[in-house]
C-alpha positions in Angstrom: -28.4 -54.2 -29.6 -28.9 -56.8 -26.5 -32.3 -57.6 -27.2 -32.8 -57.5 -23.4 -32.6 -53.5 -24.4 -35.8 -52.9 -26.2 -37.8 -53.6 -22.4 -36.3 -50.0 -21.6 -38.0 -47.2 -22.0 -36.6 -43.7 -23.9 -38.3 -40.2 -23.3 -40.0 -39.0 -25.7 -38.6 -37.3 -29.6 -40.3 -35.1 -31.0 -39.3 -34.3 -35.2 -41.6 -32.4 -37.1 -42.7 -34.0 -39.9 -41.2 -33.2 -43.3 -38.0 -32.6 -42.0 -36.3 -35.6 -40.4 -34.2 -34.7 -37.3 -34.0 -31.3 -38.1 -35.0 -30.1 -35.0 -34.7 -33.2 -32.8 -36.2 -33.0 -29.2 -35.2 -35.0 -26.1 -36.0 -34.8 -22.4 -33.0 -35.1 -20.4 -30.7 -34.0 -23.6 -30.0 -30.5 -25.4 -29.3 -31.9 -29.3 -28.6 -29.5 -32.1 -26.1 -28.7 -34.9 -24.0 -25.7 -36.0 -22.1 -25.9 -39.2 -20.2 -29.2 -39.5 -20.9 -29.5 -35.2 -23.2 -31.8 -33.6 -23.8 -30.4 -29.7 -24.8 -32.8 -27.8 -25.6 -31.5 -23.7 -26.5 -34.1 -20.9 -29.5 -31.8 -19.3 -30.2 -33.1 -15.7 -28.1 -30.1 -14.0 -30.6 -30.5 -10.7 -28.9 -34.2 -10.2 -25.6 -33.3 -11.6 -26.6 -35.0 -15.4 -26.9 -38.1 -13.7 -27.7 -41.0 -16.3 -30.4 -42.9 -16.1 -32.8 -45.2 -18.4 -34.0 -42.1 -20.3 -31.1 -40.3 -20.7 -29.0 -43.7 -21.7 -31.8 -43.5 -24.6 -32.0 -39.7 -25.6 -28.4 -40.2 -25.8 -28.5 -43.2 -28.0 -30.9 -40.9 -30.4 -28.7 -37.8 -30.6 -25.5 -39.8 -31.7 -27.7 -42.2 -34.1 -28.6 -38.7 -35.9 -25.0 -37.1 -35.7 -23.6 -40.3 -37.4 -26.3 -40.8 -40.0 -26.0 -36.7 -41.1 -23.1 -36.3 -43.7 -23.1 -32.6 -42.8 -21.8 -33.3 -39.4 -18.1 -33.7 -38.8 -17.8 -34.0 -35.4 -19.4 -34.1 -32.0 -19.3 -32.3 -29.1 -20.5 -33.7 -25.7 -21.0 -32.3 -22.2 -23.5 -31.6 -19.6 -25.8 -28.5 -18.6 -24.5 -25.9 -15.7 -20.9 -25.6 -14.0 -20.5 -28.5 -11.9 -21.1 -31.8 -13.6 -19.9 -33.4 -16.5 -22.2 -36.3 -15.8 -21.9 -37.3 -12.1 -22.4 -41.2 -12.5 -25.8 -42.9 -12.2 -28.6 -41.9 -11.1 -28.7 -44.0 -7.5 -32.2 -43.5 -7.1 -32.9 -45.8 -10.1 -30.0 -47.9 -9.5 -30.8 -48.9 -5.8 -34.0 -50.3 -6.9 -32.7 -52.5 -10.0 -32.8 -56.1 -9.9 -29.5 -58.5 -10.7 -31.6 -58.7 -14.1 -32.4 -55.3 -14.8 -28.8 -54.2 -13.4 -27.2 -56.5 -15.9 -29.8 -55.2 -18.7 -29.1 -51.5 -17.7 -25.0 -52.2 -18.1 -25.3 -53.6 -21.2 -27.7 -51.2 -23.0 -25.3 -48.2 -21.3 -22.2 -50.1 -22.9 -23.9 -50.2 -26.6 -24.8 -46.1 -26.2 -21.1 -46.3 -25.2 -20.1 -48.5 -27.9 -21.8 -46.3 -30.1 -20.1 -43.3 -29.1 -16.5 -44.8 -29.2 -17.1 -45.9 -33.2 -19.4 -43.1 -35.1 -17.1 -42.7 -37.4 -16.7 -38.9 -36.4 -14.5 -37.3 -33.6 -16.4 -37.1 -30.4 -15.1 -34.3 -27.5 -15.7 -34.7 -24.4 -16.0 -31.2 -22.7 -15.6 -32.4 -19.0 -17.0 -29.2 -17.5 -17.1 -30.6 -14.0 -17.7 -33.9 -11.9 -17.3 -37.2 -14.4 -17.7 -40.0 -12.2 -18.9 -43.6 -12.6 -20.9 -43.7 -15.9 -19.6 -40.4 -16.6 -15.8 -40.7 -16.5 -16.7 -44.1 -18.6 -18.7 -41.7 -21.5 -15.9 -39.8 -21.6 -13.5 -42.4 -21.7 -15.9 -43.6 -24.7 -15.1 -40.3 -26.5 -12.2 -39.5 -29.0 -10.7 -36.9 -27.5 -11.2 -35.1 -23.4 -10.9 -31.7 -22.7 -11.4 -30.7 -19.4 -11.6 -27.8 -17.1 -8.9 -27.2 -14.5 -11.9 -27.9 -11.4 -13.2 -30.8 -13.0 -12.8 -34.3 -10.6 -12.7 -37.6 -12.5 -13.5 -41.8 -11.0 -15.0 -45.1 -10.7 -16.4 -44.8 -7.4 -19.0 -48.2 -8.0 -16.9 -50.1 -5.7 -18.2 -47.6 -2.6 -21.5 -48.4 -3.5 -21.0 -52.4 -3.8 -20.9 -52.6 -7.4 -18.4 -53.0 -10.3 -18.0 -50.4 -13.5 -20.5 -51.2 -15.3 -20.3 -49.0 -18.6 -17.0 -50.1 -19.9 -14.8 -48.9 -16.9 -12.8 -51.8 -16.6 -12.1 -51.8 -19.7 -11.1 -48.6 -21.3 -9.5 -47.3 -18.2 -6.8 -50.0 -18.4 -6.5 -49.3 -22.0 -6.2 -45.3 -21.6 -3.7 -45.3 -18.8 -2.3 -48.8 -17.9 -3.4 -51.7 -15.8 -2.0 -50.2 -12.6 -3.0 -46.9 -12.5 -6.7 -48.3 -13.7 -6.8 -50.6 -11.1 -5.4 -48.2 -8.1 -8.8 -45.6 -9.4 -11.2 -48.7 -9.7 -10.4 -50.2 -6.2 -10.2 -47.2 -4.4 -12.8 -45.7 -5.8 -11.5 -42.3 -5.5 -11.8 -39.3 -7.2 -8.8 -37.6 -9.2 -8.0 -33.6 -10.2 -8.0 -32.5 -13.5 -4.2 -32.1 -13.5 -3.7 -35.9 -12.3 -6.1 -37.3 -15.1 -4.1 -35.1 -18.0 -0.7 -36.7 -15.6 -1.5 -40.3 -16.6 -3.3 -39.6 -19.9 -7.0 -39.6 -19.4 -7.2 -36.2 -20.0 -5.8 -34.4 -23.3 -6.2 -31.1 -22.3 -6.8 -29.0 -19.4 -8.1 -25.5 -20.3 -10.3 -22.5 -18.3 -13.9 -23.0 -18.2 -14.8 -19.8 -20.5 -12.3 -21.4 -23.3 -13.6 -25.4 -22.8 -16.6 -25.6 -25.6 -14.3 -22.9 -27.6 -11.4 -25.1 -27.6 -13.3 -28.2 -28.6 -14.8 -26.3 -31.5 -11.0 -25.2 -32.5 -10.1 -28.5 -32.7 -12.8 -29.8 -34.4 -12.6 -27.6 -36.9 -8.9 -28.4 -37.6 -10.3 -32.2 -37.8 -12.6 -31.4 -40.2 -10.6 -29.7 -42.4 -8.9 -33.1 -43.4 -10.3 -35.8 -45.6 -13.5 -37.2 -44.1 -12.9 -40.5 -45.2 -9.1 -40.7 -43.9 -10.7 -40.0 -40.3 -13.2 -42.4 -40.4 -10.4 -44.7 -41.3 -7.9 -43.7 -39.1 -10.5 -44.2 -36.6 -11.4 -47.4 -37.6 -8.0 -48.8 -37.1 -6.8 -47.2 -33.9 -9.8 -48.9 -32.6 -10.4 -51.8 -34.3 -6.8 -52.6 -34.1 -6.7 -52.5 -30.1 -8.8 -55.3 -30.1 -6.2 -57.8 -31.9 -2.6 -58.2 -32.4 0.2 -55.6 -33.6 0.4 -57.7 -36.7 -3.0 -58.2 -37.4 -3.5 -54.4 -36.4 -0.7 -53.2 -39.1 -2.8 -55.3 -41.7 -5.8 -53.3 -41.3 -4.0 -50.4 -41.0 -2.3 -50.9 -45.0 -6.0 -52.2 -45.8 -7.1 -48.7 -44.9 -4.2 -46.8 -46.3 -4.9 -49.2 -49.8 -8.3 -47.9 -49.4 -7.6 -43.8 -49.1 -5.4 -44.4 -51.9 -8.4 -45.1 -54.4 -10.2 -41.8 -53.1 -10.6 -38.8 -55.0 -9.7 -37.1 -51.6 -6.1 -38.5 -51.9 -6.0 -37.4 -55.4 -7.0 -33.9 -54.1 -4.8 -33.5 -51.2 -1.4 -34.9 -53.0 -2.4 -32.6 -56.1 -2.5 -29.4 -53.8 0.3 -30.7 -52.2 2.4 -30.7 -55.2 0.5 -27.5 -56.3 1.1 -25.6 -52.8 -2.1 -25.0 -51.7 -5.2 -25.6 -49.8 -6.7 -29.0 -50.3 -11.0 -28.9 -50.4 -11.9 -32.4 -49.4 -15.4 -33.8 -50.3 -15.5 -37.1 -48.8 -15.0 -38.8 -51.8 
């Protein structure tokens, strides 16, 4: 972490003692676990989940605790009430930040991001409403959007003077092409639900009473596979954006040369061959 970070300030955990983030307590974020699923809610409904220092932070805490617990498989993330996702920033902090602290802020919202992106676990995004600025860029951080049919998605910093500054200019390019990116990053306007799932920043467009439902569905099908080929087949997809189609098909047959030396691989050829049901262990 920038070390520039460790000036902000999180709100406040709570974990009883004896049992380690077992029932972990944030301010601005709802956190718990069901089964093999981590929940993870944005709870600032009254500004539309705006994110600010706090939240950046509680945020940061919940996903540290979903990737450190074995039990969880996968993630779930969206924000509190029907209109927001997470709206962007929250201006009233922003207006006030110094070139310093702006640059600071950026960065430590790019690592909770950063995080995100690599758990190791799928992350949804259930886009339940408005994701705009740092919101369309935490989604964009996730594995795999769903949205609702009304939700609106864009990086509208430009309007306000500034640049993305949580990985927009980044991941946007990477998720739908240079062009499109740029058209939504220089305009600075929003787009539907149905034009985002158009140019592939949305997987899936569903009705608001089936959006967490759906996300749990698909999770479950996730988890139901080797936990170790996931993490892997994360890893590389990833990882191997960053470099070269050669070097990226070299990790890639590292990983495969890895699965191969699993007892998961062992167990899911063998039932395979034996026509039936694999039961994966992570090992």
């Amino acid at each position: 972490m920038d070390p520039a970070a460790a000036t902000l300030t999180p709100s406040p955990a709570v974990v009883p003692a004896g049992s380690p983030m077992a029932a972990l307590t944030l301010a601005n974020v709802m956190y718990e676990k069901k089964g093999a699923i981590a929940y993870v809610t944005v709870n600032r409904p009254k500004v539309l989940n705006a994110l600010n220092t706090p939240t950046w932070a509680d945020l940061r805490t919940a996903f540290e605790d979903a990737r450190d617990d074995a039990a969880v498989r996968g993630v779930i993330l969206t924000g509190a009430g029907n209109k927001a996702f997470i709206a962007g920033a929250d201006i009233s902090e922003l207006a006030h930040a110094t070139a310093i602290e702006a640059q600071r802020s950026s960065r430590f919202g790019q690592e909770v991001l950063d995080l995100i992106e690599n758990l190791g676990k799928p992350v949804i995004a259930a886009v339940n409403g408005f994701a705009l600025g740092g919101g369309c860029e935490t989604a964009m951080a996730c594995t795999i959007r769903i949205a609702v049919d009304s939700a609106k998605f864009g990086q509208p910093e430009v309007t306000l003077g500034l640049v993305p500054g949580g990985g927009g200019t980044q991941r946007l390019p990477r998720l739908v092409g240079k062009g499109r990116a740029l058209q939504l990053i220089l305009s600075g306007e929003m787009i539907s639900a149905q034009e985002a799932y158009r140019i592939g920043l949305v997987n899936e467009i569903v009705p608001a009473a089936d959006l967490i439902k759906r996300a749990e569905a698909l999770l479950t099908k996730i988890a139901s596979n080797a936990p170790i080929a996931v993490k892997f087949a994360l890893e590389a997809a990833n990882k191997g954006l960053e470099t070269s189609q050669n070097e990226g098909l070299l990790l890639e047959a590292s990983y495969f040369g890895l699965c191969a030396a699993t007892e998961d691989k062992r167990e899911g050829t063998s039932a395979f061959l034996e026509k039936r049901a694999p039961q994966f262990h992570g090992r």
